[in-house]
C-alpha positions as CSV (number, residue, x, y, z in Angstrom):
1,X,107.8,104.1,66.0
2,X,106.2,107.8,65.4
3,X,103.3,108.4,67.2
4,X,101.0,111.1,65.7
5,X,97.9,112.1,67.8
6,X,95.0,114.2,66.6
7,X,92.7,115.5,69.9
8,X,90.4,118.2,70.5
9,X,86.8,118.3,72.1
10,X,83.7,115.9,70.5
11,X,83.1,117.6,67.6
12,X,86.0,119.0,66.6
13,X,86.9,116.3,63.8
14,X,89.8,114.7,65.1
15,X,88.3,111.3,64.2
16,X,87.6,112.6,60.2
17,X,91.2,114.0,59.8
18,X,92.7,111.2,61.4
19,X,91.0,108.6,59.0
20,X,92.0,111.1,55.9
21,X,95.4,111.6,57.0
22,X,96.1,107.9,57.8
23,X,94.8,107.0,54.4
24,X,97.0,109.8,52.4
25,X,100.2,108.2,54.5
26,X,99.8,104.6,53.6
27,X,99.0,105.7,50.0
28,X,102.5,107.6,50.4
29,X,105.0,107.2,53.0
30,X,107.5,104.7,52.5
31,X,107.0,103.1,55.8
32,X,104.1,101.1,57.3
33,X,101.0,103.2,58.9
34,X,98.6,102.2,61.5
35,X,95.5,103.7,62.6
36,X,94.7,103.7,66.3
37,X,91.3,105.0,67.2
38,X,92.1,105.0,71.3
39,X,88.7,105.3,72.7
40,X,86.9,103.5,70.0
41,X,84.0,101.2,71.8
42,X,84.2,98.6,69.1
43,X,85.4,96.0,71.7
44,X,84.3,94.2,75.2
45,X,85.2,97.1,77.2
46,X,83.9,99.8,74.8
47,X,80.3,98.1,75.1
48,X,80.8,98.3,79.0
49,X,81.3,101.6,78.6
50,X,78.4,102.6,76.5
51,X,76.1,100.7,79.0
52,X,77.2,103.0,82.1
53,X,77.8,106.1,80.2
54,X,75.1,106.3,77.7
55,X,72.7,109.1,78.2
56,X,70.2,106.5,77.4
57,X,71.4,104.0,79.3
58,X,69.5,102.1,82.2
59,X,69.8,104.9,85.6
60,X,70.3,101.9,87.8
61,X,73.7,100.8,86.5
62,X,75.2,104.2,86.6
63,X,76.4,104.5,90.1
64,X,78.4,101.3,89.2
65,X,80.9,103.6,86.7
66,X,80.5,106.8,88.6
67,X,83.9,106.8,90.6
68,X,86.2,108.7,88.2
69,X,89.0,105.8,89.0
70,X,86.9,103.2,87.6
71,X,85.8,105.7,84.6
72,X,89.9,105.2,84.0
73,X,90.1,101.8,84.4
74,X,87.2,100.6,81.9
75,X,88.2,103.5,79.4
76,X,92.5,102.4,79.8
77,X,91.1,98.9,79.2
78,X,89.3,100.1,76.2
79,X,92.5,101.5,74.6
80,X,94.9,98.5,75.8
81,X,92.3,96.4,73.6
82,X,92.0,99.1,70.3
83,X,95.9,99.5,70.7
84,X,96.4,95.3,70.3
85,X,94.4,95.4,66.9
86,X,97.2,97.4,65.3
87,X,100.2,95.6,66.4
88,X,102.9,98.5,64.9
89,X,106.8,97.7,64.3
90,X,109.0,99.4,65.7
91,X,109.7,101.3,62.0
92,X,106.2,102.5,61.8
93,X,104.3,105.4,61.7
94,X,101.0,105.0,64.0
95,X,97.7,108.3,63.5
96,X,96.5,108.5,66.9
97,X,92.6,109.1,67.4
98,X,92.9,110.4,70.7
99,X,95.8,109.4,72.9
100,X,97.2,109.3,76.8
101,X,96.8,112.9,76.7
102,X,93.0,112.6,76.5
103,X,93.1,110.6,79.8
104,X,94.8,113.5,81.8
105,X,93.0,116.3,80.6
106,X,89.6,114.1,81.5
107,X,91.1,113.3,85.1
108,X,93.8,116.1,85.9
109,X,93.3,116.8,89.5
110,X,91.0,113.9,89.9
111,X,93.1,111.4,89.5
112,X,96.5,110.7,90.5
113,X,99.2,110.5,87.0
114,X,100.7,107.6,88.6
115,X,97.0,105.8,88.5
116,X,96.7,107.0,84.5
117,X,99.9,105.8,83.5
118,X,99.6,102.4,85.0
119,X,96.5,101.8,83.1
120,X,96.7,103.0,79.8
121,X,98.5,102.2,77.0
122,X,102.6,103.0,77.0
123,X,101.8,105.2,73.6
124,X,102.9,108.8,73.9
125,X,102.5,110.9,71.2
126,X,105.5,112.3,69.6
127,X,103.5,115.1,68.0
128,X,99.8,116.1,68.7
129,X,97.8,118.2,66.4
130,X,94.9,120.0,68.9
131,X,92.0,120.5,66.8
132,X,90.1,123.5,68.5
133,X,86.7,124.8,68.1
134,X,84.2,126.0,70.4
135,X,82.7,123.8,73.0
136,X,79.0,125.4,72.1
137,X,79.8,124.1,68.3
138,X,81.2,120.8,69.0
139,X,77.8,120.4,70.6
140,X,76.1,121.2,67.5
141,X,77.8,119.2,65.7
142,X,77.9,115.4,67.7
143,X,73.7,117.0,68.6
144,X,72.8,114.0,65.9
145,X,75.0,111.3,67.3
146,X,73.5,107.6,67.4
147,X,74.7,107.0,70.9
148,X,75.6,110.2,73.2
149,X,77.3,109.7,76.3
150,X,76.6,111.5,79.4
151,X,79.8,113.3,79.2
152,X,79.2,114.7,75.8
153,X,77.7,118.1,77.2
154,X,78.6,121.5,77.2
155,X,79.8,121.9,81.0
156,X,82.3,119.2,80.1
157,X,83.3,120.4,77.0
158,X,84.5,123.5,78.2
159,X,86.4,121.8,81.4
160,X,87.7,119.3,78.7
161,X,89.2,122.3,76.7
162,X,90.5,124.6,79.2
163,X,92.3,121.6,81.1
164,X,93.9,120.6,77.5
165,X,95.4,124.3,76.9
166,X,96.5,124.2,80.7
167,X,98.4,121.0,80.0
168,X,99.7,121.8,77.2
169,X,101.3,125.1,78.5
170,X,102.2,125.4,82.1
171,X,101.3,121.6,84.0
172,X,101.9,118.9,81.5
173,X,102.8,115.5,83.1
174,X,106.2,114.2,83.4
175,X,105.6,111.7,80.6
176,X,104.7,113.7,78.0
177,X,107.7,116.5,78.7
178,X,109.2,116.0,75.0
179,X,105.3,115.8,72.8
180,X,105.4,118.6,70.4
181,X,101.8,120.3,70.0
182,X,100.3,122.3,67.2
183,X,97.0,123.7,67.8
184,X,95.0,124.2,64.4
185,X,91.6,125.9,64.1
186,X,89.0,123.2,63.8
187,X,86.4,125.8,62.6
188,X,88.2,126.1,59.1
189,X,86.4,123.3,56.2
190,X,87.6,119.6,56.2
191,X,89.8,120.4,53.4
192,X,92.0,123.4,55.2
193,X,92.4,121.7,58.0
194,X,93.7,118.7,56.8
195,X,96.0,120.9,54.3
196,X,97.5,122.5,57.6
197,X,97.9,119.3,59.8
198,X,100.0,118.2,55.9
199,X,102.1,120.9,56.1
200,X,103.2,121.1,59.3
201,X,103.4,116.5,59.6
202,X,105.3,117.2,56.1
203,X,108.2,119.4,57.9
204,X,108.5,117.0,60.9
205,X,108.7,113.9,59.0
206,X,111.3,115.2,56.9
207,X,113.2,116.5,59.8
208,X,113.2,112.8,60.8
209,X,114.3,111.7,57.4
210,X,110.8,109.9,56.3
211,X,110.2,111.2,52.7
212,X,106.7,111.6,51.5
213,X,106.7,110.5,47.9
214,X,105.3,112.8,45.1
């Protein structure tokens, strides 16, 4: 199994180029593709979630998810849950929305990697594509969201970002020594950035002798 992870701020699109690339690789790989959208809330846990984090959410429950180790525990639950629906072979090819990776650069000196590990899903990405934009434009752009979650502001945007690049290049946990990571410029149209995550997914998959038909 291949493990391809798209991350990046809110905002940034990972969730749009995820669901475009996904689609262009079942139309074309000769191998089966699955979509795993980590964090979405579509489940028992994600509804939890949106009930302690939501900006509009009742005040007096929030206490209840404030500790950053239960935060981990009801968001690792969440993706243990998404990452069942999918139920990948061994042969396949899974597009990440989000991933482990998300989990550390949320808790990284907050929470011990032994206490991530243990409750999130064993899926580490083989290759990550780190959609980056500005945290001030990521904000205008999820400004419009149905449901906005407490998090989803520009002081944790920011954090969010600058704990991603430190990951990636100087402290990155044990488990993810051997993940590849491309950073691509989020800013560019839907179009060019998609185009440049093909290219460079094109290369690696052929390196690992999966053909994308014509």
């Amino acid at each position: 199994m291949k493990i391809i992870a798209l991350e990046g701020i809110d905002g940034s699109g990972k969730t749009t180029q995820s669901r475009i690339l996904f689609q262009e690789l079942k139309e074309k790989l000769k191998t089966s593709v699955n979509l795993y959208e980590c964090c979405s809330k579509d489940n028992f846990w994600g509804e939890i979630i949106k009930k302690l984090y939501s900006a509009e959410s009742d005040s007096t429950l929030r206490p209840i998810g404030r500790p950053r180790a239960i935060q981990e525990l009801l968001y690792g639950l969440c993706a243990r849950a998404n990452f069942r629906k999918i139920n990948p072979t061994s042969d396949s090819i899974v597009v990440s929305d989000r991933s482990i990776m998300t989990a550390y650069a949320s808790h990284y000196g907050q929470l011990p990697s032994w206490y991530i590990s243990l409750l999130e899903p064993r899926v580490i990405p083989d290759l990550v594509f780190f959609l980056d934009i500005e945290p001030k434009v990521g904000l205008e752009r999820i400004a419009n969201r149905g449901i906005r979650l407490l998090d989803e502001e520009l002081g944790s945007l920011v954090n969010f970002r600058d704990t991603y690049f430190e990951l990636m290049e100087r402290n990155r946990p044990a488990c993810l020594a051997k993940v590849q990571f491309k950073v691509v410029d989020g800013h560019q149209t839907v179009e060019e950035v998609h185009n440049q995550i093909r290219a460079e997914l094109e290369g690696y998959l052929n390196l690992e002798r999966r053909v994308i038909e014509t």
